[in-house]
Wavefront OBJ file of the C-alpha trace (Angstrom):
o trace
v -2.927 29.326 -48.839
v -4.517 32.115 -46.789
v -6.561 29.804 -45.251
v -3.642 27.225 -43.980
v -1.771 30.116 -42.765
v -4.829 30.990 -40.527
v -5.052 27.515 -39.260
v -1.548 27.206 -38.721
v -1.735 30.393 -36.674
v -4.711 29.353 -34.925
v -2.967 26.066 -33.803
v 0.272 27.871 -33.110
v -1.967 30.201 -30.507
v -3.230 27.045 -28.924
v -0.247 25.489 -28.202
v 1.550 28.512 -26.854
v -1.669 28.631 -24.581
v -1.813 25.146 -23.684
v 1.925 25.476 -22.246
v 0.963 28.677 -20.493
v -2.235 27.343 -19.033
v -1.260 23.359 -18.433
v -4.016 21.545 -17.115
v -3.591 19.447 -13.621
v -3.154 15.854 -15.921
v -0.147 17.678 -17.932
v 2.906 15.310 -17.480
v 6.373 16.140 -18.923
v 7.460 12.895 -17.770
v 10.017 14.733 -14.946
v 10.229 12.426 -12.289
v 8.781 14.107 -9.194
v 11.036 15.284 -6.804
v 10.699 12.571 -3.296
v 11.263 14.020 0.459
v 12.502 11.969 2.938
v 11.097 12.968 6.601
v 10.423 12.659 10.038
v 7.156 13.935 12.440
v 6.166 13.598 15.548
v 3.584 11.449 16.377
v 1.991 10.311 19.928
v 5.516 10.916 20.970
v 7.052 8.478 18.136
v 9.682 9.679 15.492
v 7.811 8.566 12.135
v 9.557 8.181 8.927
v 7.770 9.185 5.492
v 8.617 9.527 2.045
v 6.572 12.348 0.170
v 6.100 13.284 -3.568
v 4.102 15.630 -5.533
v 1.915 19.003 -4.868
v 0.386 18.799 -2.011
v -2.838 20.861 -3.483
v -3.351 17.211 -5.568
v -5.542 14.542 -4.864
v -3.668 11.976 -1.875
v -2.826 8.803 -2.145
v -1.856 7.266 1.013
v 0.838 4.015 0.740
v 0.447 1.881 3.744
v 3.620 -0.837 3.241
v 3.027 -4.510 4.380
v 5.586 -7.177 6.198
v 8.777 -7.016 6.487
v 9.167 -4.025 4.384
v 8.810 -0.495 4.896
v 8.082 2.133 2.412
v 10.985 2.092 0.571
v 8.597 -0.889 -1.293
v 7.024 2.174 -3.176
v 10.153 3.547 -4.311
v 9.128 3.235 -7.841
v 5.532 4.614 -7.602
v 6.983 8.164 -5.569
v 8.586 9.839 -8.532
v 6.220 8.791 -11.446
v 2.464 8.967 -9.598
v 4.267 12.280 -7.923
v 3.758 13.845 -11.380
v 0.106 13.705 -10.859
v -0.725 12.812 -7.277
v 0.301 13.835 -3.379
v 1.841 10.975 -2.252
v 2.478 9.780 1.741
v 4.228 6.707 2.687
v 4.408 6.269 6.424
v 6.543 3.599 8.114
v 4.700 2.185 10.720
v 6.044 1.968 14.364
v 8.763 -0.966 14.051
v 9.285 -0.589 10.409
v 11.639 1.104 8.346
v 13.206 4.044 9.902
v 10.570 5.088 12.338
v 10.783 4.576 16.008
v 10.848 0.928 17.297
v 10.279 0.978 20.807
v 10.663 -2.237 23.089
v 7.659 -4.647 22.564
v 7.000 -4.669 26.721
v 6.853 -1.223 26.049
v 4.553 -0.481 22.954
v 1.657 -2.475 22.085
v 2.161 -4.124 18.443
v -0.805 -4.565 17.692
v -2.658 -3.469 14.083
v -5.452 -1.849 15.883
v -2.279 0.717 17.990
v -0.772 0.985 14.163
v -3.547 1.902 12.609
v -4.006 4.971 15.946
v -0.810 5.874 15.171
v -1.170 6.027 11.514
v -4.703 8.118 11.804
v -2.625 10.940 13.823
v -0.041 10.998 11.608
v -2.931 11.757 8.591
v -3.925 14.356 10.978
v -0.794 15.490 12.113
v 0.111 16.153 8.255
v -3.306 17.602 7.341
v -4.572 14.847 4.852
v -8.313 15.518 5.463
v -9.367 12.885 2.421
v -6.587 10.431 0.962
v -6.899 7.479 -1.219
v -6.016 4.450 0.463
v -3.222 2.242 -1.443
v -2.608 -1.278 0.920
v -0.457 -3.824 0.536
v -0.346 -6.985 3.070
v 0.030 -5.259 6.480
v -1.327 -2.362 4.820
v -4.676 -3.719 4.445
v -5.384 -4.127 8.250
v -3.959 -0.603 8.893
v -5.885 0.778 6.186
v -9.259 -0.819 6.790
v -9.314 0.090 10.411
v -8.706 3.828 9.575
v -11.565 3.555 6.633
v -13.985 2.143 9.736
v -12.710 4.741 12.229
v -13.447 7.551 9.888
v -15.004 6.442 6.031
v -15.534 10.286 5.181
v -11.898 10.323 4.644
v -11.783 7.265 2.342
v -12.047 8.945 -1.612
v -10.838 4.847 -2.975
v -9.206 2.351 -2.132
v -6.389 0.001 -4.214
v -5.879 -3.393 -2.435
v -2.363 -5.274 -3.681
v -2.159 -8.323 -2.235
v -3.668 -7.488 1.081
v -6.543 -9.824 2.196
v -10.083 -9.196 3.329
v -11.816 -13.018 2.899
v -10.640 -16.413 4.116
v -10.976 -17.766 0.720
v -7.246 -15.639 -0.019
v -5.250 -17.230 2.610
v -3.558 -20.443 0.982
v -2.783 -22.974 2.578
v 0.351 -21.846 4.415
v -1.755 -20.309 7.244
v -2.540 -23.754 9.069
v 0.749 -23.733 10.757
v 0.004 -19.721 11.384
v -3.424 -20.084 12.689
v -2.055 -23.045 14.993
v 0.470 -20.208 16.508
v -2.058 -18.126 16.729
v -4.423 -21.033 18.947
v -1.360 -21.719 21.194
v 1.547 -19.127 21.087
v 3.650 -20.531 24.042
v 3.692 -23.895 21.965
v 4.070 -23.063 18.831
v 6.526 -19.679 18.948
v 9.823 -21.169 19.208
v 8.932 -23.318 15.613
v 7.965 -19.979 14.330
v 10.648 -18.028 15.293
v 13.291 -20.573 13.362
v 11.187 -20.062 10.046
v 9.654 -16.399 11.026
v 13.241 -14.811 10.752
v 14.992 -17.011 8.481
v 16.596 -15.895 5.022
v 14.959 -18.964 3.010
v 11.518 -17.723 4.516
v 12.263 -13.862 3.714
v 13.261 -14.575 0.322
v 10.358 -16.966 -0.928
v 8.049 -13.956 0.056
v 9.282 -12.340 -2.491
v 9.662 -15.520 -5.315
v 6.781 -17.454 -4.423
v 5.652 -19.295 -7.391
v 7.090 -17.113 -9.872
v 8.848 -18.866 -12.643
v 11.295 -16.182 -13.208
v 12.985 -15.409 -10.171
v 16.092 -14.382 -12.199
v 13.906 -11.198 -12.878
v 13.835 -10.170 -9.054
v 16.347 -8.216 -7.108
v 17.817 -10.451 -4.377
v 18.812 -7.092 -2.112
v 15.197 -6.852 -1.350
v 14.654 -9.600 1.014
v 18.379 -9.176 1.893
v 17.342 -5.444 3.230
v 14.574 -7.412 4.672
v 16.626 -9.932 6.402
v 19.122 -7.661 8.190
v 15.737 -5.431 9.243
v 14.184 -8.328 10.789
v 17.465 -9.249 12.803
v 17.972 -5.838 14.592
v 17.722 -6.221 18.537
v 14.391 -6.479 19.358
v 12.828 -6.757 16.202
v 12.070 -10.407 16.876
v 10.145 -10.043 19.501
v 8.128 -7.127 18.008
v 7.353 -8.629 14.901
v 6.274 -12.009 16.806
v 3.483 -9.907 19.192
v 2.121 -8.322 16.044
v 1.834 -11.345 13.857
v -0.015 -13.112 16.813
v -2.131 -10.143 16.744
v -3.094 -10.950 13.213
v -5.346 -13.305 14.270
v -7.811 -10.225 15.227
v -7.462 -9.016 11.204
v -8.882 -12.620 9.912
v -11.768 -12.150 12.948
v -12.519 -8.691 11.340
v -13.296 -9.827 7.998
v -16.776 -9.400 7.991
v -16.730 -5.782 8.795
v -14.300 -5.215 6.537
v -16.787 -6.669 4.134
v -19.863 -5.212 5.389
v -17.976 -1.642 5.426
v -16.597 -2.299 1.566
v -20.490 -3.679 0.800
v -22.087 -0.408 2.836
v -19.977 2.555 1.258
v -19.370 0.933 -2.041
v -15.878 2.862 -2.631
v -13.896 3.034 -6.195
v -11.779 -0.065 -6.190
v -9.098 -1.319 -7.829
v -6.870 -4.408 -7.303
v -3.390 -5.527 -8.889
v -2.644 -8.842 -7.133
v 0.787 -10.742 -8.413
v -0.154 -14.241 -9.170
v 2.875 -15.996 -7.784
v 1.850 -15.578 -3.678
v 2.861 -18.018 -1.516
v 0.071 -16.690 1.315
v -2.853 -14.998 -0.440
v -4.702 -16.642 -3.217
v -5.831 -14.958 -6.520
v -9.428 -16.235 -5.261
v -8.657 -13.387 -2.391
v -8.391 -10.753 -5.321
v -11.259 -11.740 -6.753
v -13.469 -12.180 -3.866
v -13.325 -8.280 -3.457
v -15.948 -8.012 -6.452
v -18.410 -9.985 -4.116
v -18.225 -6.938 -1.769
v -17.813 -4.123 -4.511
v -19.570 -5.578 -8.149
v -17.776 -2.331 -9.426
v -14.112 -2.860 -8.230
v -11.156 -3.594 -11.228
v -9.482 -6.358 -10.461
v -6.576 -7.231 -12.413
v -4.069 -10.407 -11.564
v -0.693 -10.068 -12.780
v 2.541 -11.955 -13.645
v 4.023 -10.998 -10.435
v 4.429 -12.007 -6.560
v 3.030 -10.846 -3.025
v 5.356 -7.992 -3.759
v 4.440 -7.251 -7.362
v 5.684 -3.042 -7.783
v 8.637 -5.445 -7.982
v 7.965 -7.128 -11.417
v 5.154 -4.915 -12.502
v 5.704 -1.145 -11.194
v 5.040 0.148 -14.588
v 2.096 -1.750 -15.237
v 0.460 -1.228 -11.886
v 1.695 2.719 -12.212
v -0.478 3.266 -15.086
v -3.688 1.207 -13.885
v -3.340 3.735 -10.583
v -3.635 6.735 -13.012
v -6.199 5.119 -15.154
v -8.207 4.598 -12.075
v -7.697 7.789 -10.368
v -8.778 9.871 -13.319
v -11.886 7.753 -13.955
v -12.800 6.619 -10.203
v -11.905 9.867 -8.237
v -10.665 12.977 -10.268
v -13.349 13.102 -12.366
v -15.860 12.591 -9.352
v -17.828 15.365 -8.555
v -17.652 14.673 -4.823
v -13.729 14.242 -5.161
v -11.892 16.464 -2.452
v -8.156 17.514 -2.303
v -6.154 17.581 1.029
l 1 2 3 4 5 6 7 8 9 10 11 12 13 14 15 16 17 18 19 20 21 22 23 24 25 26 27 28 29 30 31 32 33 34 35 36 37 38 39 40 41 42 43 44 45 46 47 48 49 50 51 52 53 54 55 56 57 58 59 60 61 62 63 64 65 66 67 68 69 70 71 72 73 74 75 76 77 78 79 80 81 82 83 84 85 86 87 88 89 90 91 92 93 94 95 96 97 98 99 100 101 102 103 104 105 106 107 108 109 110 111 112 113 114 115 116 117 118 119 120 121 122 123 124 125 126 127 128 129 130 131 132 133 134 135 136 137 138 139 140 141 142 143 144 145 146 147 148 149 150 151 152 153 154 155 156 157 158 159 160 161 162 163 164 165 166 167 168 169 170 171 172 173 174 175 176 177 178 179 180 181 182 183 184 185 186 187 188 189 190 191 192 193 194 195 196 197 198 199 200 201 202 203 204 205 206 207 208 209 210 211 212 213 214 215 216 217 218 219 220 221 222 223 224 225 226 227 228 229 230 231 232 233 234 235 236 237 238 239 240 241 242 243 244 245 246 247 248 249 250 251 252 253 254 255 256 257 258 259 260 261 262 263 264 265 266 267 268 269 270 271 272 273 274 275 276 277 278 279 280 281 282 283 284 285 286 287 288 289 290 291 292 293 294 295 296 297 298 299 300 301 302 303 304 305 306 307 308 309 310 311 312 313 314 315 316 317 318 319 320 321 322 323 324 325
């Protein structure tokens, strides 16, 4: 009886301790607190969304087309337990700045400028990069630029080999060879609901499941004045992102960083053979196809939530060489 009493006082002690002394993994489940913002960047008003400490390891959400990054809505107040998060809207997007396209250049290589200052302009010295879609050309041209910064990377459906572009991109690639005759086709399915909303459904056989106000949202974004036209220069500009595969590659196949993909099944544009191609470049990357579409937080934000922690604490918090903002 002695005995049980000392172990019960001995476990009693820890606990009490334990709360007093919580460890940086601790989660009460208390969805983190999210900050909407604005800086100033290279004389742009930049939008952001922000959660967690900002002592704790970054992760740094680069959104893809035409959303903004109110797509990582539910990722902000559950990885914001553990991690810093920053999601930027790019110029054009969201509810940053959208100057006129004769008098900004859309093109990734000026978003991906824009997006380094803004890093800098916040202070996030080493991030984890997080890219989806448009975030993958953003992202890769910052992890070129400067790879010291670069602690991971998680691709969702955001494309780095022509084997992940389906089919869909003959018609896109024939824009891209002759712009003047092919823009005015373009423009009718560019902008059009039908075209916004099976972005979202793809192939998925339960689009019941998805929230139609997302590619509504999407919809009335792409049809502000002048978003046409900007959206138009920048997808021609695409054309450089498919050119830049190789480095991509040879940068992924040089600095060999932790990787992890979640890829939804169900995209229309970029293939699961896209997904898996990444494992050519990085043998060590976890790649993990899911019931989902382009847009899988959608369908799968708890799944994909807990592979991102799984990942982090194996891949970069327990790294020796891991670095904090």
């Amino acid at each position: 009886m002695v005995n049980l009493a000392i172990v019960s006082m001995m476990l009693a002690f820890g606990a009490t301790m334990a709360q007093a002394n919580p460890t940086p993994n601790d989660d009460d489940g208390t969805p983190a607190t999210v900050r909407y913002q604005t800086v100033e960047v290279d004389g742009l008003k930049i939008f952001y969304r922000e959660a967690g400490p900002k002592d704790a390891l970054v992760i740094l959400l680069l959104h893809g087309f035409p959303s903004s990054s109110r797509m990582f809505d539910s990722l902000l107040p559950t990885l914001g337990r553990r991690y810093h998060l920053v999601a930027p809207d790019y110029p054009g997007f969201g509810h940053s700045d959208a100057p006129d396209a004769k008098s900004f250049a859309y093109t990734f290589d000026h978003l991906a400028l824009v997006m380094e200052h803004f890093t800098e302009q916040l202070g996030l010295a080493h991030y984890t990069l997080f890219m989806q879609d448009y975030g993958g050309p953003v992202g890769f041209r910052m992890a070129l630029k400067r790879p010291e910064r670069v602690q991971a990377i998680i691709i969702q459906n955001a494309v780095s080999h022509e084997v992940g572009l389906s089919p869909l991109w003959e018609t896109r690639r024939a824009f891209w060879h002759d712009r003047k005759a092919n823009e005015a086709a373009l423009r009718v399915n560019f902008i059009s609901l039908e075209s916004t909303r099976q972005r979202h459904v793809g192939t998925d056989p339960h689009p019941e499941t998805l929230n139609p106000d997302t590619w509504t949202d999407e919809y009335a974004f792409l049809n502000r004045p002048g978003e046409e036209d900007i959206q138009l220069d920048l997808f021609y500009d695409y054309r450089t992102n498919v050119e830049s595969y190789p480095r991509w590659q040879q940068y992924l196949k040089e600095h060999q960083p932790p990787t992890l993909v979640v890829w939804g099944k169900y995209d229309p544009s970029f293939t699961v053979a896209g997904a898996k191609a990444y494992v050519e470049d990085v043998p060590a990357a976890q790649v993990h196809i899911l019931d989902a579409g382009h847009f899988a937080l959608e369908r799968k934000s708890q799944e994909i939530t807990s592979l991102v922690v799984q990942f982090m604490e194996s891949s970069v918090a327990s790294s020796s060489g891991a670095t904090k903002n």
